[in-house]
C-alpha positions in Angstrom: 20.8 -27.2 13.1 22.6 -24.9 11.0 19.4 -24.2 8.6 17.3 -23.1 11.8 20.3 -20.9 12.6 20.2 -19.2 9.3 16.7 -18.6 10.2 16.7 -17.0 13.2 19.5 -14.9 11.8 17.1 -13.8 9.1 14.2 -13.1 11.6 16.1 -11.1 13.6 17.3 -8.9 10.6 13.7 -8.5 9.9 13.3 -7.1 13.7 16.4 -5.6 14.0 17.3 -3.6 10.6 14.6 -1.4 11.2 16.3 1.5 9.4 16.2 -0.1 5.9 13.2 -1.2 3.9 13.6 -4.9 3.6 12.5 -6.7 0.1 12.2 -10.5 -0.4 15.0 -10.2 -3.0 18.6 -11.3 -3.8 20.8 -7.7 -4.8 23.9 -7.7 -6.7 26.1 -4.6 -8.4 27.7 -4.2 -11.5 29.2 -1.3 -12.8 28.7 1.2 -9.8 24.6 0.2 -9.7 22.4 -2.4 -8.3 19.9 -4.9 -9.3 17.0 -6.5 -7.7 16.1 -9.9 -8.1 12.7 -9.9 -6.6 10.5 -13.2 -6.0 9.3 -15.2 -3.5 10.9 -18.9 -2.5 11.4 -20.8 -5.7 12.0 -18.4 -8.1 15.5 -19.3 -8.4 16.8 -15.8 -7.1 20.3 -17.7 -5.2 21.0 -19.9 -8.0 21.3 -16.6 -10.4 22.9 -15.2 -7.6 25.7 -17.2 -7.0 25.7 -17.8 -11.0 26.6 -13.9 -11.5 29.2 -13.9 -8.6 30.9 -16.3 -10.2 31.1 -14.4 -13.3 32.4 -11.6 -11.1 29.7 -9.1 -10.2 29.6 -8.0 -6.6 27.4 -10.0 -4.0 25.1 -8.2 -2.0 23.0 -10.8 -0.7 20.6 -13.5 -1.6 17.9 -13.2 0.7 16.9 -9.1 1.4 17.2 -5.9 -0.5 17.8 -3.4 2.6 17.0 -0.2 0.8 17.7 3.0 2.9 14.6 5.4 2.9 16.6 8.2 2.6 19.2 7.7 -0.3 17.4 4.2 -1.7 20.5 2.8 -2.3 20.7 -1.0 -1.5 23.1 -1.9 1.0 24.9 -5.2 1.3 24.1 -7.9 3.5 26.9 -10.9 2.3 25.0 -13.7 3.7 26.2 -17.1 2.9 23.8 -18.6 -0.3 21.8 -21.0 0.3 21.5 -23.1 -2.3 18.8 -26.2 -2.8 19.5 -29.5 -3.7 18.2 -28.5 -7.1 21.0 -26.3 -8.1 23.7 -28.2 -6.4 25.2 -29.6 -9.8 24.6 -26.1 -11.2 26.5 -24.5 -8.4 29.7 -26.7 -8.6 29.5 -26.6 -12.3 30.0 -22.4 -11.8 33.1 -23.5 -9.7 32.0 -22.3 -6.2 32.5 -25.0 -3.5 29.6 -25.9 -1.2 31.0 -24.9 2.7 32.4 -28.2 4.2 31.0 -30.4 0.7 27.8 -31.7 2.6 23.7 -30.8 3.0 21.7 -30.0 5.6 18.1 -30.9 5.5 16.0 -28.1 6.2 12.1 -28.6 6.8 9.9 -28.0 3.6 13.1 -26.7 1.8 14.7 -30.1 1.7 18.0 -30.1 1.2 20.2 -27.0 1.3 23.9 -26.2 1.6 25.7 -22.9 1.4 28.2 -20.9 -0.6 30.3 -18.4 1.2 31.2 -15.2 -0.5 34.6 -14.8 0.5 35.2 -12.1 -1.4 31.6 -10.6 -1.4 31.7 -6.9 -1.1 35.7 -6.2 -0.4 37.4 -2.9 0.6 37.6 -2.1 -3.2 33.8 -2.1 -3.7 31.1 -0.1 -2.1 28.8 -1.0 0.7 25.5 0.7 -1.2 24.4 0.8 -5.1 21.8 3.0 -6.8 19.6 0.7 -8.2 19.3 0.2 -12.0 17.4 -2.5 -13.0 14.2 -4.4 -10.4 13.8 -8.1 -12.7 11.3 -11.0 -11.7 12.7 -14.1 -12.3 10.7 -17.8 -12.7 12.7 -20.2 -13.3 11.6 -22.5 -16.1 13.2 -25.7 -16.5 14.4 -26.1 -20.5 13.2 -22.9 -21.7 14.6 -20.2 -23.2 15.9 -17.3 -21.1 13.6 -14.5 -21.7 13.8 -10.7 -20.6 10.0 -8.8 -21.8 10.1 -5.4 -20.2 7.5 -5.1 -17.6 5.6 -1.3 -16.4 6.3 0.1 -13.6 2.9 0.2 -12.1 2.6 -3.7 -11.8 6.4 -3.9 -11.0 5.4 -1.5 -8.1 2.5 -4.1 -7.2 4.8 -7.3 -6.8 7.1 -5.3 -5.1 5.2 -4.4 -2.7 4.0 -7.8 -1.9 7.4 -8.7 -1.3 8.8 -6.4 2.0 9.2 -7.8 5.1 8.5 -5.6 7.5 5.7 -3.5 6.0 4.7 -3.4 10.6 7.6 -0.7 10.6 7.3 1.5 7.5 3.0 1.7 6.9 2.5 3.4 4.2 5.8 4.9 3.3 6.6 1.4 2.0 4.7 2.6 -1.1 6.1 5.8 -1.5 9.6 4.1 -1.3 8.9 1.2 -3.5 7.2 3.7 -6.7 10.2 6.2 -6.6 12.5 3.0 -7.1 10.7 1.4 -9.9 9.9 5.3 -11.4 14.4 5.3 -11.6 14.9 1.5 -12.7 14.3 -0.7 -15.4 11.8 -2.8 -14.8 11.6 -6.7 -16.1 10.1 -10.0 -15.8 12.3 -12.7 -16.2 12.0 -16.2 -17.6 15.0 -18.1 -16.4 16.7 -21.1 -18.2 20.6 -22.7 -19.1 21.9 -20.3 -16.2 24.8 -19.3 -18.3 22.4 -17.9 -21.4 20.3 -16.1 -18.6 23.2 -14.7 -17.1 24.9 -13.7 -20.5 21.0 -11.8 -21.0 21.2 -10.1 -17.8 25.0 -8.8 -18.4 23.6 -7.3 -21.5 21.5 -4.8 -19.4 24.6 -3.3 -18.7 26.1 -3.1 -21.5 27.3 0.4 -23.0 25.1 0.7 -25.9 22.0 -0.1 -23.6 21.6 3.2 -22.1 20.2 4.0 -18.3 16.5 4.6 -17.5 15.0 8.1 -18.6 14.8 9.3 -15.4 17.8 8.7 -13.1 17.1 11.5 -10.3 18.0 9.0 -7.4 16.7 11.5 -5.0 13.7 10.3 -2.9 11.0 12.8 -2.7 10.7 15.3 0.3 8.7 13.2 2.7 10.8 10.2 2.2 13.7 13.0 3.8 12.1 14.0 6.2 10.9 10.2 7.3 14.2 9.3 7.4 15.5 12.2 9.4 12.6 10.7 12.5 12.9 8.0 14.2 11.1 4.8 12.9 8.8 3.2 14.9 8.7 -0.5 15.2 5.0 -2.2 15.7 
């Protein structure tokens, strides 16, 4: 049962959070600022996840980016991981115990078990993170862990195809989504040995790579005054 549970949790975030624009993405911070791993099932976005937790960056969640429309900061949600069958050896191998050492079998998923974030976001860390860097993983078994830059106009594009409850914002989804990937770095990312990939993604934060040309967080005017109403759910 517990699978179905974590689903109905998740669909009733999607019906209840209706003050955040929710993205199909797992979020983590580093360094005072966010990223976005964006992608739909598949993509391999828990496995990185729990990959660069382990390596001590600050869990946000695996599942949604809740961006607030008026600061677009993300905002964590520290929902256990759920990890697929797949990436169970991988997981273990990072050191971060499956909850109770067993599976649950979860319709076309197959196999899942979960990784609690114990220390997630703590009382040191923030709750919300600016957001630096929007990547696109694939995970491509054998390959070798690749990071091409991708525009912002198509990054804008596939983000967009990835919020969840689009019924709530209309078109103000857009406006969000392009003043985010107008103050990140934008990426596709070709996954592969998850310690390489994640040693490629802590690079993006390194001191000698400096932040994005533009890093005025401040949403534009009618993203203000959006916020300041109350948002109607349809």
């Amino acid at each position: 049962m517990l699978p179905y549970i974590e689903w109905g949790i998740n669909r009733q975030v999607i019906a209840r959070c209706r003050n955040y624009l929710q993205l199909h993405a797992a979020t983590l911070a580093k360094n005072g600022s966010a990223i976005i791993l964006a992608g739909n099932s598949g993509a391999g976005k828990s496995t990185l996840a729990a990959a660069l937790f382990a390596r001590g960056w600050t869990y946000l969640c695996d599942e949604f980016a809740m961006i607030n429309p008026a600061t677009l900061f993300v905002h964590a949600f520290p929902k256990a991981l759920c990890i697929k069958s797949g990436s169970f050896d991988v997981v273990k191998r990072l050191g971060l115990p499956l909850w109770h050492k067993r599976y649950y079998v979860r319709a076309y998923k197959g196999p899942v078990s979960y990784v609690v974030p114990r220390s997630g976001v703590s009382r040191r860390n923030r709750s919300s993170y600016p957001v630096r860097h929007v990547i696109f993983p694939q995970f491509t078994e054998g390959a070798t862990p690749r990071l091409p830059p991708l525009s912002r106009a198509p990054a804008a594009f596939a983000l967009s195809s990835l919020v969840l409850n689009r019924g709530t914002f209309g078109p103000l989804a857009t406006s969000i989504i392009s003043t985010i990937v107008r103050n990140a770095s934008c990426f596709r990312l070709q996954t592969g040995p998850v310690w390489e990939t994640c040693n490629l993604l802590e690079s993006l934060f390194s001191e000698c790579n400096p932040t994005p040309r533009t890093i005025d967080l401040r949403p534009p005017k009618d993203l203000k005054t959006a916020a300041r109403q109350p948002v109607k759910h349809r």
